[in-house]
C-alpha positions as CSV (number, residue, x, y, z in Angstrom):
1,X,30.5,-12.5,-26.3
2,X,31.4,-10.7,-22.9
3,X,34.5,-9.0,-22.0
4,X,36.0,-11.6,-20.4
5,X,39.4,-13.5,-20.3
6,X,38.2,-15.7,-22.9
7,X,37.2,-13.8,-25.0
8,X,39.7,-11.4,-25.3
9,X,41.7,-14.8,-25.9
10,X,39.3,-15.7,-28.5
11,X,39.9,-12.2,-30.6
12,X,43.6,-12.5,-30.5
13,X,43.4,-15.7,-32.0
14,X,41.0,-15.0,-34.7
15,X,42.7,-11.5,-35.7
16,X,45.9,-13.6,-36.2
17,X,45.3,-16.9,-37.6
18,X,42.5,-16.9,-39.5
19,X,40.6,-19.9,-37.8
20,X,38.6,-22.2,-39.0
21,X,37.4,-23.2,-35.7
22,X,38.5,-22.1,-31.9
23,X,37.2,-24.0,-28.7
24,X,38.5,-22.4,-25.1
25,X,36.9,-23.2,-21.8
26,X,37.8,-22.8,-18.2
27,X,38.8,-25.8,-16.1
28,X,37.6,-26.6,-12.6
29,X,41.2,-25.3,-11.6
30,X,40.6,-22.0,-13.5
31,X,42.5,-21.9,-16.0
32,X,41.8,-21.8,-19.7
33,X,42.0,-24.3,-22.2
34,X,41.6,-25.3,-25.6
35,X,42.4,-25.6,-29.3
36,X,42.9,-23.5,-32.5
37,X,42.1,-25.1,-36.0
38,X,43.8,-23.3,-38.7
39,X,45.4,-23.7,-42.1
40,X,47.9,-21.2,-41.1
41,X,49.8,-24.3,-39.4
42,X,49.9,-26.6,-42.3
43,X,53.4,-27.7,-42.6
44,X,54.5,-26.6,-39.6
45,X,55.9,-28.5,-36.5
46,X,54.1,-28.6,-33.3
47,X,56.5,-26.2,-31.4
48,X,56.8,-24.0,-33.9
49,X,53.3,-23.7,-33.9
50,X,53.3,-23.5,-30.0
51,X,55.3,-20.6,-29.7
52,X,53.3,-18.9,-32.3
53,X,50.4,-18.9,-30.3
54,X,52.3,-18.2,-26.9
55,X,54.1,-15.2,-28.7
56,X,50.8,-13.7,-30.2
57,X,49.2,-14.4,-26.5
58,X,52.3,-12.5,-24.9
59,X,51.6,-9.9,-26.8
60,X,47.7,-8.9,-26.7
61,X,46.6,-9.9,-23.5
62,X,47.3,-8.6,-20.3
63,X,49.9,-10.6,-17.7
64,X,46.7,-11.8,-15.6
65,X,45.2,-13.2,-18.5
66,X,48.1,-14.8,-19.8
67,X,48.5,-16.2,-16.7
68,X,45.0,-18.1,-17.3
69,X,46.1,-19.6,-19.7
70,X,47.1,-23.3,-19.5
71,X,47.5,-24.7,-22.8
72,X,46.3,-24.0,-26.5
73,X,46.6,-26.7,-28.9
74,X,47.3,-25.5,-32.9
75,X,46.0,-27.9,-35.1
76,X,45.3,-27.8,-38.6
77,X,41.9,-29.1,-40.6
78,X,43.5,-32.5,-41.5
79,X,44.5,-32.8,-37.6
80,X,40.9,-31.8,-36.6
81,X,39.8,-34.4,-39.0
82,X,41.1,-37.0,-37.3
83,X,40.3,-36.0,-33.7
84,X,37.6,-35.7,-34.4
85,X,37.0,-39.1,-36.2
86,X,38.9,-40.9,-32.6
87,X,35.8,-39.6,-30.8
88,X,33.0,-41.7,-32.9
């Protein structure tokens, strides 16, 4: 993977929560996008989770490429599951 916005995204995210599975892409607007499968958010509420990710992304990346960023959604396996299951 190149040196680009995502994937300097994409190592934050793995160096802190362990993923099981991580999908970012760029929109037609530009910015980035995606979701973050982890058991590191089992049991944990959806904003706690947000800010999580939001905190770990304030930290690592640069300003410009936190300013890509449009959402990230933490999930966990069982959550995934189900997604997942809504698209057959």
């Amino acid at each position: 993977m190149a040196n680009t916005p995502i994937a300097r995204i994409h190592k934050a995210l793995e160096k802190e929560f362990s993923p099981r599975e991580i999908e970012l892409k760029r929109t037609q607007s530009g910015s980035i996008t995606g979701w973050i499968t982890s058991d590191t958010f089992d049991g944990q509420e959806e904003i706690e989770r947000m800010q999580r990710v939001f905190k770990l992304l304030d930290e690592n990346l640069s300003a410009e490429d936190r300013e890509r960023v449009s959402v990230i959604w933490p999930i966990t396996r069982l959550e995934h599951k189900v997604l997942l299951e809504d698209e057959d």
